[in-house]
N, C-alpha and C positions, 0 to 999 in steps of 0.2 A: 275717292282717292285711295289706293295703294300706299301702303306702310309697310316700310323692310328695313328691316337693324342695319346697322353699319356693318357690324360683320358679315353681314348676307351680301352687300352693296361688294365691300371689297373682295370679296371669295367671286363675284360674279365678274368683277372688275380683272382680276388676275387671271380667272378661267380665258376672259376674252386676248388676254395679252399673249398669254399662252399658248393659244391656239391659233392668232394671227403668227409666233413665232413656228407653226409648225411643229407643237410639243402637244402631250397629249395632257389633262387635267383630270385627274382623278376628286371628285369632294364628297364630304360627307355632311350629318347634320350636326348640328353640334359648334361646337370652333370649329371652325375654317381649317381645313385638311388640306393640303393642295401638292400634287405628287406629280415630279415631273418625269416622262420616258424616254425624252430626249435628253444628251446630252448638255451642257450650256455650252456658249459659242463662248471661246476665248483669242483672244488678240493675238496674231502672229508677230512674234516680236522678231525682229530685223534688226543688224548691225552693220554698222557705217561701217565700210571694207576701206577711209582714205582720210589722211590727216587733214584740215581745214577745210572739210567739205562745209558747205551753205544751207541752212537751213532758212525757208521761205514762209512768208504766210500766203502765199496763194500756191497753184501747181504750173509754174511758170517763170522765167528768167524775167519777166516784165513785173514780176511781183517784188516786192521789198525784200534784203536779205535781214534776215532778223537776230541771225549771231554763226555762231560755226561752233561745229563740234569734229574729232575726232576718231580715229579709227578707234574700232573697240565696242564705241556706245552706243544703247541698244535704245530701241523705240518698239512701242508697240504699236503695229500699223492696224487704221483704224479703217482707212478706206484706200481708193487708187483711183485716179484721172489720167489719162495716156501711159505715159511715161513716168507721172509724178505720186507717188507715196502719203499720204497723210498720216500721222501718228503724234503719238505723246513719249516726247524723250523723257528716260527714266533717272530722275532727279531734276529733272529742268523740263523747260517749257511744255505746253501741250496742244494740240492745233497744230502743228508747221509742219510743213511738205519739204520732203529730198529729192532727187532725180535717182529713178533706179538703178543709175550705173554704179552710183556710193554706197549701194546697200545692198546686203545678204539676208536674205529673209527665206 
């Protein structure tokens, strides 16, 4: 049986995450070095362009409306299905889908 420290485990652990995200992993021996060459991916935050627009939990008018927000406020979108937006409103909820017509991103 093979024996490898914890910090060897996770250094090997993050080299793999890292290079599934398409980043490159530099390590060393020692503590766990880890150097990334890629940028990190950050959240396109989008703002609601319309007062009482619908925020949903599915990407769909067949889905529940879960409250309304506001022109102004911003979400960081997370994903997108057709027409519908996923993200986390900033101060409020997270998960719920807009229609892209509400929003400026």
């Amino acid at each position: 049986m093979i024996r490898i420290s914890r910090a060897a485990a996770a250094l090997a652990a993050t080299a793999a995450l890292f290079t599934l995200a398409g980043s490159t992993v530099a390590a060393a021996t020692g503590p766990a070095t880890v150097q990334r060459t890629a940028p990190a991916v950050q959240d396109v935050v989008c703002t609601v362009n319309d007062n009482g627009v619908n925020f949903r939990g599915g990407p769909g008018t067949n889905y529940p409306v879960l409250g309304q927000v506001n022109k102004g406020q911003k979400m960081n979108a997370k994903g997108r299905e057709g027409s519908w937006v996923m993200g986390d409103l900033w101060g409020g909820r997270t998960g719920v889908w807009i229609h892209v017509a509400y929003l400026t991103c």
